[in-house]
N, C-alpha and C positions, 0 to 999 in steps of 0.2 A: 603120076597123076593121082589127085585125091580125089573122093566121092564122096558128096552127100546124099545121104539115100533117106528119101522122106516116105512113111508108109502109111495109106489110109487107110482103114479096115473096117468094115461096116460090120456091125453085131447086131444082128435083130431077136435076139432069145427074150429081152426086157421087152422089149413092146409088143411079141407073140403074144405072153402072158398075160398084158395088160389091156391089148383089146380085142376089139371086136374084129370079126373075119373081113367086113367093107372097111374099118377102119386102117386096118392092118396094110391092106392094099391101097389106101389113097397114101398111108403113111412111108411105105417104098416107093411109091414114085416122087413124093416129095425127096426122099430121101436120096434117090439115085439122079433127081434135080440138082442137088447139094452137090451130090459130087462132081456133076458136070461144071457147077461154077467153080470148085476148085480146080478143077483139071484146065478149067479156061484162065485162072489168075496162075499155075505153074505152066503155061503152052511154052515158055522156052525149054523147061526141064523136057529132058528123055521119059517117055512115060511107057509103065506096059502096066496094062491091066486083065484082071477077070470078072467073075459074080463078084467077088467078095473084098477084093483088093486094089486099090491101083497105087501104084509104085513109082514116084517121078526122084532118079537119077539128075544130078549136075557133076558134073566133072570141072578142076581146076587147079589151080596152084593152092597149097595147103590154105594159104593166107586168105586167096578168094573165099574159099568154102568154109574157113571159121566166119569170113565174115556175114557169108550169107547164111549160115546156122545161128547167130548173135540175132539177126535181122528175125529169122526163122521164132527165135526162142522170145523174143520183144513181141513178138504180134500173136503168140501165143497166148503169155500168160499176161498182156494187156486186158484191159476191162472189156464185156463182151457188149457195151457200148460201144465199141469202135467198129462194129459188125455197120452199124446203124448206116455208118456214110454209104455202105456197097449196096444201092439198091435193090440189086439182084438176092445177095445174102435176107438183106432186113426182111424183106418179102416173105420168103419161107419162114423167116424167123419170128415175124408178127399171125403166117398163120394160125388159125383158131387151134386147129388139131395137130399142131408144133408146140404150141403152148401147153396145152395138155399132156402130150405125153413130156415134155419136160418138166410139167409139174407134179406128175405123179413118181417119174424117175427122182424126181426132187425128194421127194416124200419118203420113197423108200429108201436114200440115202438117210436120212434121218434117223429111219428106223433098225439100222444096220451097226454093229457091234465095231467094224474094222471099220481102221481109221484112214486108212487107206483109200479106200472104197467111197468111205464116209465125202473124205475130203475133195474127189475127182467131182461127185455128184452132187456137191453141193457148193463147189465153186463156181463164182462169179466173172470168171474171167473166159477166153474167148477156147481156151482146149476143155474150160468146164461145158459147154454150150453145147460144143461135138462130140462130149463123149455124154450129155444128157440126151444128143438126139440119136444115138447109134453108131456116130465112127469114132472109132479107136485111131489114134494119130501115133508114130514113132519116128524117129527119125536117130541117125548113128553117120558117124562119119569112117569113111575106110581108107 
């Protein structure tokens, strides 16, 4: 049996720094909103979670599970316009103080030497989105 193992991971060290103590807490709970809608668009996957992580597992024939990593990896690095259709996503994604702090994560990519770094934080596409707002995505097949 193969697995694909998808990992969310929330970083909040960038947006400690960058706000304010009320902000900071309206900004986790949007944030832990966020990840409730992902956990509701993977509810077939096997999930276990903690604070900081949650982990949703598929199991299948090798074929299934590249195909759903292909599928995985398209809706990734698609334009983070396609967020727009999911109501639920766009919501958090048009609020005020979601926009901010992706605009100043925005910023500081700019101003950052690695190109690396540079490039996660200043992509337009929908894992640039998630890792402007604090989670980190990975995913590996076994």
């Amino acid at each position: 049996m193969t697995k694909l193992i998808i990992t969310f991971e929330k970083n909040l060290e960038v947006a400690k720094s960058i706000l304010s103590k009320m902000h900071f807490i309206i900004y986790k709970n949007r944030l832990n909103a966020l990840m409730k809608i992902i956990s509701k668009k993977l509810k077939n996957y096997k999930q276990q979670e903690d604070k900081a992580k949650h982990i949703f597992i598929e199991e299948g024939t090798k074929k299934y599970i590249e195909k759903e990593k292909i599928k995985l990896e398209n809706f990734l690095f698609s334009e983070s316009e396609s967020l727009i259709k999911d109501p639920d996503i766009n919501k958090i994604k048009t609020d005020r103080l979601m926009q901010i702090i992706t605009s100043k994560i925005r910023k500081a990519g700019t101003a950052t030497r690695n190109k690396a770094v540079k490039t996660a934080l200043m992509g337009n596409n929908v894992i640039g989105f998630f890792n402007k707002t604090g989670i980190g995505i990975t995913w590996k097949i076994e």
